[in-house]
C-alpha positions in Angstrom: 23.0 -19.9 43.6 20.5 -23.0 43.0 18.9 -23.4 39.7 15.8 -22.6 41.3 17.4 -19.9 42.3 18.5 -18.8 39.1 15.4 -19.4 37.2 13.1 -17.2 39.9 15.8 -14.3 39.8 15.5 -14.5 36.0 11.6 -14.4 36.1 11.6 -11.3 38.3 14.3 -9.4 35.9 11.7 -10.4 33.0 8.6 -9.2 35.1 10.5 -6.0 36.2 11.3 -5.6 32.5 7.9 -6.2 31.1 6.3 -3.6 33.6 8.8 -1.4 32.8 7.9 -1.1 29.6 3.9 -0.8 30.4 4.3 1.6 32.0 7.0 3.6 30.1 5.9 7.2 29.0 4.4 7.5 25.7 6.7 8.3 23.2 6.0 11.5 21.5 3.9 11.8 18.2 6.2 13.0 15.4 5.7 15.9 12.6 7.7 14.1 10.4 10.5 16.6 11.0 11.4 19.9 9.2 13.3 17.9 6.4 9.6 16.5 5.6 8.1 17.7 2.1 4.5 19.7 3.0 2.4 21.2 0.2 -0.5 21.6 2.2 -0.6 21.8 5.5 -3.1 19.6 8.1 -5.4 22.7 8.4 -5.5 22.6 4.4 -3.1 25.6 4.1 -1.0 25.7 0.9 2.9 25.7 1.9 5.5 26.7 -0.9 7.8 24.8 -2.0 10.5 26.1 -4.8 11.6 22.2 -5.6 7.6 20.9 -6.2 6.1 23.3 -6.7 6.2 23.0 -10.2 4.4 19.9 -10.1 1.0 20.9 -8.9 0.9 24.4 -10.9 -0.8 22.7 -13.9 -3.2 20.7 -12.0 -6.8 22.3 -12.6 -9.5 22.3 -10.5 -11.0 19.1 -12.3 -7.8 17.4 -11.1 -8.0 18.9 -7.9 -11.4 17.4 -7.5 -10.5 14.4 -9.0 -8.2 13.7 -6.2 -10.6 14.5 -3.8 -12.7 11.9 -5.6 -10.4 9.0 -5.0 -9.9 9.6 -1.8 -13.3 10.0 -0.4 -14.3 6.4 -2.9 -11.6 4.3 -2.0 -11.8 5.3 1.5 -15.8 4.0 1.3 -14.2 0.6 -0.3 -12.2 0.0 2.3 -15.0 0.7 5.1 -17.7 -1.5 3.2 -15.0 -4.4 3.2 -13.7 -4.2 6.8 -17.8 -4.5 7.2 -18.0 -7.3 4.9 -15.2 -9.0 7.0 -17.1 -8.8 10.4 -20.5 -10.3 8.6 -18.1 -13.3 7.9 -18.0 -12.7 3.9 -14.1 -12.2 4.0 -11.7 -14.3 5.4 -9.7 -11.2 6.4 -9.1 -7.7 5.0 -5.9 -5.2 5.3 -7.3 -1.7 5.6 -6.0 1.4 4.2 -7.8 3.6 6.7 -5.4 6.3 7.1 -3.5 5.9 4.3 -5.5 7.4 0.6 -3.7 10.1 0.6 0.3 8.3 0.2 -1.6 6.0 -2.6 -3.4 8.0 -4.5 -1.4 10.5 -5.1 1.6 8.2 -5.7 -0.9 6.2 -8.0 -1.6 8.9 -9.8 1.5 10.0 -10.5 2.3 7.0 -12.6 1.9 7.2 -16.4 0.2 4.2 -18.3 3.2 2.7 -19.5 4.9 2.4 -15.3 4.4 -0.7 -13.6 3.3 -0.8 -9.8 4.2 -3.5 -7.7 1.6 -3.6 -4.7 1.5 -5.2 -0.9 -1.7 -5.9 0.2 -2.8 -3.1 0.6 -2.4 -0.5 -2.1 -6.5 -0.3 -2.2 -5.8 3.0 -3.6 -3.0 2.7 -5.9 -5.2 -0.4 -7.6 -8.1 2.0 -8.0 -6.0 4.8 -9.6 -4.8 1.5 -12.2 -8.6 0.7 -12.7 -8.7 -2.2 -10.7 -12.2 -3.0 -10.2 -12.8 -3.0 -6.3 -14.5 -6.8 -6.3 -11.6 -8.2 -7.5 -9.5 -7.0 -4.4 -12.1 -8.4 -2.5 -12.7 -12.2 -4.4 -8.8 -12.4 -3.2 -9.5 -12.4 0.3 -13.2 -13.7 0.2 -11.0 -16.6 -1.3 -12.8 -17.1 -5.0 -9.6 -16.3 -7.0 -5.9 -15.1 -6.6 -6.4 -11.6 -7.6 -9.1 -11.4 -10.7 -7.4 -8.7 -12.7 -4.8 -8.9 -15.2 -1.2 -7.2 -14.2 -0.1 -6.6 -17.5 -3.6 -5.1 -19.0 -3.5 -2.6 -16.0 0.5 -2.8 -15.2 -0.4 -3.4 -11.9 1.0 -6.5 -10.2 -1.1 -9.2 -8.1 -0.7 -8.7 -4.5 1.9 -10.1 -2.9 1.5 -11.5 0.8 5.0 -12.7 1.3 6.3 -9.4 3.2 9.2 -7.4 0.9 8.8 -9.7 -1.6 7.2 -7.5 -4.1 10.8 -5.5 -4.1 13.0 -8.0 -5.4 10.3 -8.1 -8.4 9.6 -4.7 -9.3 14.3 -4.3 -9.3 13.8 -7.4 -11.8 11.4 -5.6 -13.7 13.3 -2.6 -14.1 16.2 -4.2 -14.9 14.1 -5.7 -17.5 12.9 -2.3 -19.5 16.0 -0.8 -19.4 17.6 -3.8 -20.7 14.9 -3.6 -23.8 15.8 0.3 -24.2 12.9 1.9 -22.7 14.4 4.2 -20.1 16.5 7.6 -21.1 15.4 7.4 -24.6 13.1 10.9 -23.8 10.1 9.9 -25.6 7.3 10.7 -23.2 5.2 7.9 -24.0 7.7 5.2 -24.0 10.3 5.8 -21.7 8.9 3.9 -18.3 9.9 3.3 -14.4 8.6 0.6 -12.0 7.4 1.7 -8.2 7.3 -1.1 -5.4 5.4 -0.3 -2.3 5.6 -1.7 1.5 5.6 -0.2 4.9 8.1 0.5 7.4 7.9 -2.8 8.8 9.3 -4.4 5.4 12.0 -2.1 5.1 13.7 -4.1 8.3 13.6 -7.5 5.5 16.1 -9.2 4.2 14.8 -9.0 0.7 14.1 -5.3 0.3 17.7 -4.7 1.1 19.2 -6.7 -1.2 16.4 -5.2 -3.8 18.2 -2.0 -2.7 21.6 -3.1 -3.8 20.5 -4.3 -7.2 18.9 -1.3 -7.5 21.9 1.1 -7.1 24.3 -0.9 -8.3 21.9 -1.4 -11.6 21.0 1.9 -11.9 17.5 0.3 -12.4 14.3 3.0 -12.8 12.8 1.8 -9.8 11.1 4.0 -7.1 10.6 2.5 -3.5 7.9 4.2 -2.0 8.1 3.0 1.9 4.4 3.9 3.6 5.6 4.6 7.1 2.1 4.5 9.7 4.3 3.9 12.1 3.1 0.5 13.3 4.8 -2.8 11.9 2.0 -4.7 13.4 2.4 -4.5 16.9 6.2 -3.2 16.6 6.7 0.7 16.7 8.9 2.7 14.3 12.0 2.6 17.2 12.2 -1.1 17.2 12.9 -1.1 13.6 15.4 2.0 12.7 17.8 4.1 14.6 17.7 6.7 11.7 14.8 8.2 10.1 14.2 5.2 7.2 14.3 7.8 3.7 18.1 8.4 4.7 19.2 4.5 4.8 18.6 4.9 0.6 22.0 6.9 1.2 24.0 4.1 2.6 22.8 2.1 -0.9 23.9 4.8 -2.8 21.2 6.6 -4.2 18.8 9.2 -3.0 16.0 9.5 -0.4 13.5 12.0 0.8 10.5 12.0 3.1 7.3 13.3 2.2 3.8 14.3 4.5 1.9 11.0 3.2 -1.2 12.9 4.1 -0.7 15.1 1.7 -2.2 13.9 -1.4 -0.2 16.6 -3.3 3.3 16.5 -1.7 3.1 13.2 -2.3 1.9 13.4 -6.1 5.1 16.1 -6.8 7.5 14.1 -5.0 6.6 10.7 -6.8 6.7 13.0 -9.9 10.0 14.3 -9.1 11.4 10.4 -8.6 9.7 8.8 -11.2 10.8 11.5 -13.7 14.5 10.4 -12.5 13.8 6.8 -13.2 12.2 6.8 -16.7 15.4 9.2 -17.8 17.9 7.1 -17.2 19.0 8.7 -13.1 18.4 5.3 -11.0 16.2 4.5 -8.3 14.5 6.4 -5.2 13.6 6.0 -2.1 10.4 7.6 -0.9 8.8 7.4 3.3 5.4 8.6 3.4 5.2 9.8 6.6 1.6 8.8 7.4 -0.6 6.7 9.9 -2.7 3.4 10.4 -5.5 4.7 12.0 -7.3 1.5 12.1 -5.4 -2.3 12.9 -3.2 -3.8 10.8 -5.5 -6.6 9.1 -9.3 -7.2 10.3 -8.0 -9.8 12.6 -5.7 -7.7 14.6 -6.2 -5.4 17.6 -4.4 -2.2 17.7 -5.6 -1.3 21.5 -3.4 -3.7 22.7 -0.2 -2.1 21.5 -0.9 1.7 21.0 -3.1 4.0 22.9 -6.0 6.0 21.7 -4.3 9.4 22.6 -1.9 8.6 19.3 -4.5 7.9 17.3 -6.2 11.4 18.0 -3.5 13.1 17.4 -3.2 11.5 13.9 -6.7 12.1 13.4 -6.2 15.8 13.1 -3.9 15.1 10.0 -6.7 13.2 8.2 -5.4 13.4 4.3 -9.3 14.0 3.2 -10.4 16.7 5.3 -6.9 18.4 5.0 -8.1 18.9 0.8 -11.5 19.1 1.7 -10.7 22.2 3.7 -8.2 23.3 0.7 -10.9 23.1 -2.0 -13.5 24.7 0.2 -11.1 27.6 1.4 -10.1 28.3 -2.2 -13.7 27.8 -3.8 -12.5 24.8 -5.8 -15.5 22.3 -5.0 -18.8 23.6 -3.6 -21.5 22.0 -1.3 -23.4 20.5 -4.4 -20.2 18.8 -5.4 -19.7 17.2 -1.9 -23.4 16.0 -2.1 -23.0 14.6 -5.2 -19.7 12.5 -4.5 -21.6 11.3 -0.9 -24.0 9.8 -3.0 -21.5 8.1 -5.6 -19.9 6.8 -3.0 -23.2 5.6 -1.2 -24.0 3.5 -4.5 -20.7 2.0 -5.2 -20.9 0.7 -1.5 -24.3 -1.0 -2.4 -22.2 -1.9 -5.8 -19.1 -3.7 -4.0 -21.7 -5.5 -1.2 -24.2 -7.0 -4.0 -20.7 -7.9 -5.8 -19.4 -9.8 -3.5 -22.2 -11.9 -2.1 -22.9 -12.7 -5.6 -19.5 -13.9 -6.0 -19.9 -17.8 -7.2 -17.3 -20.2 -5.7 -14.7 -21.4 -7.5 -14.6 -25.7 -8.4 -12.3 -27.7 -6.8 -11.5 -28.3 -10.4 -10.4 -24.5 -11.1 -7.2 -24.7 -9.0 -5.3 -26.4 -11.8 -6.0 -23.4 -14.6 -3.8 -20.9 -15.4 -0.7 -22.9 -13.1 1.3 -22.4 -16.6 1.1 -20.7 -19.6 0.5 -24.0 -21.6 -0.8 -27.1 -20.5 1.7 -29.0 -18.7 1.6 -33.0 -18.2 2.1 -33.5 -14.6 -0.7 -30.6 -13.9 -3.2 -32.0 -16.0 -2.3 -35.6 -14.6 -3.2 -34.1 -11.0 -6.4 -32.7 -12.2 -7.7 -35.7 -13.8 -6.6 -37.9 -10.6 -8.6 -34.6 -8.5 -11.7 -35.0 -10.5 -11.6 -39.2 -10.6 -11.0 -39.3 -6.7 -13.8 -36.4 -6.1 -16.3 -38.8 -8.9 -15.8 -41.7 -6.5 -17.7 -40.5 -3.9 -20.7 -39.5 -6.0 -20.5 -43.5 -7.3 -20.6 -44.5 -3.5 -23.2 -42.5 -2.6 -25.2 -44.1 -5.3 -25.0 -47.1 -3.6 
């Protein structure tokens, strides 16, 4: 056979193939399976559960509420940026449309003294840590590299660098049980570290071998995987042959999968792990099972990978009407209370918009601050050579 030859037969096979796959059946919409933890189901049912139960009996109605709360808020964040975004007054924005239920009730299952590393897009988890809002948003309207101080609200910058954030938060366990906090069973000082990222990351290099650190460490480290389903453009069977909580087994340590629209699955389960971290039991890996219902940053386009009929589907599990219908169904939250928190989140929109066209830039100058902890010779060398080369052009100009 020619090479011409060759090379058409070849472009046919990879024609055939790429029609093939357009149009390939649908896959099916998963449940998340039976060995998935539900406390309430998407029609805002309560389901029992002997192992978590426990977890939610003390929460009182304020709490209940209060969940409710952060959802409904965050959720009006994250619409006013993706809006800010398309007016041009961010350079990009990763939405957590979809996803409040797997971050807030994660985030608020964390105690002051745990330590959270983020994505970039734990929106919600940063809120329950009392991040202010504008400061997620100067990072990507590009005015400063995060704005908030990790250690003051034990919340980490955001990390970009996909999987990253794993190998840090194993450090950082390692760390705290080196200095004796962890197993001591003192409430208020024994601590854990979570570290967040989606399905896509768990297919990294680096959250693997944060996995076997982990185990073989013991550290007090929870990995709390947000599964929507979508690594980008990639779907969950390009990425796993196996359901991804179970691959925690092959590290040595255990794994469960929870209904990450369930705000309150999800805060008993993170409970559960979290618990087995700050005494001394090793690290856990958590899926929330959940959905991206919008793209996966403001520059992406979802229609071109996954059709609309999926994202229905999902829309029927929608983590804040699931507790809206729980709290109405039990009289927990009446119409007045709704009202209310439509307005709140009305005027912290106006809030975060005002905010962030008020942001000032940042001088050329500012980049050199805060590279190290004390002032460094070749840094400050580079700023004065920055500012002398920048004063030049003002000198021409005179002339």
């Amino acid at each position: 056979m020619s090479d011409n030859a060759v090379a058409s037969a070849s472009t046919s096979a990879s024609e055939h193939d790429a029609l093939a796959e357009l149009t390939a059946p649908v896959p099916e919409v998963g449940d998340g399976g039976p060995e998935m933890v539900q406390l309430l189901t998407p029609e805002g049912q309560r389901v029992e559960s002997t192992e978590y139960d426990h977890y939610v009996q003390d929460l009182t109605d304020d709490d209940l509420r209060g969940f409710y709360r952060d959802l409904v808020l965050i959720r009006r964040v994250d619409a006013e940026a993706t809006a800010l975004q398309r007016q041009g007054e961010l350079g990009i924005w990763a939405s957590l449309l979809g996803q409040e239920a797997a971050q807030v009730g994660s985030g608020r299952a964390l105690r002051p003294q745990d330590y959270a590393f983020p994505t970039y897009r734990e929106h919600g988890v940063a809120w329950c840590r009392g991040v202010n809002p504008l400061n997620l948003l100067g990072l990507f309207r590009g005015v400063n590299h995060g704005g908030w101080d990790p250690n003051e609200k034990n919340f980490h910058l955001y990390t970009i660098v996909i999987g990253a954030q794993t190998l840090h938060a194993t450090g950082y366990a390692m760390g705290i049980q080196r200095d004796g906090d962890v197993g001591t069973g003192d409430k208020d000082r024994d601590a854990a570290v979570i570290a967040y990222f989606g399905d896509g990351a768990s297919a990294q290099g680096d959250v693997n071998e944060a996995f076997v650190y982990a185990a073989v460490n013991n550290a007090p480290v929870v990995f709390f995987c947000q599964n929507n389903q979508w690594a980008i453009s990639e779907p969950n069977e390009r990425q796993t042959r196996i359901p991804l909580y179970q691959r925690a087994r092959g590290f040595g340590f255990p794994g469960v999968r929870v209904d990450g629209n369930d705000v309150l699955a999800v805060y008993a389960v993170t409970q559960q792990a979290l618990n087995a971290a700050r005494s001394g039991n090793g690290p856990t890996f958590i899926e929330a099972y959940t959905y991206r219902m919008g793209a996966h940053t403001t520059s992406d386009d979802p229609t071109k990978y996954r059709v609309s009929a999926e994202v229905e589907v999902w829309k029927h599990r929608d983590p804040i009407e699931r507790l809206k219908s729980y709290l109405v169904h039990q009289k927990k939250a009446d119409q007045d209370f709704f009202d209310a928190l439509d307005k709140e989140a009305d005027e912290l929109a106006a809030t975060v918009r005002e905010g962030c066209l008020s942001m000032p830039d940042p001088t050329g100058e500012s980049m050199f601050d805060h590279v190290y902890v004390e002032p460094h010779p070749l840094v400050e060398q580079e700023r004065r050579e920055f500012v002398d080369y920048h004063a030049g052009f003002a000198t021409e100009g005179e002339h």
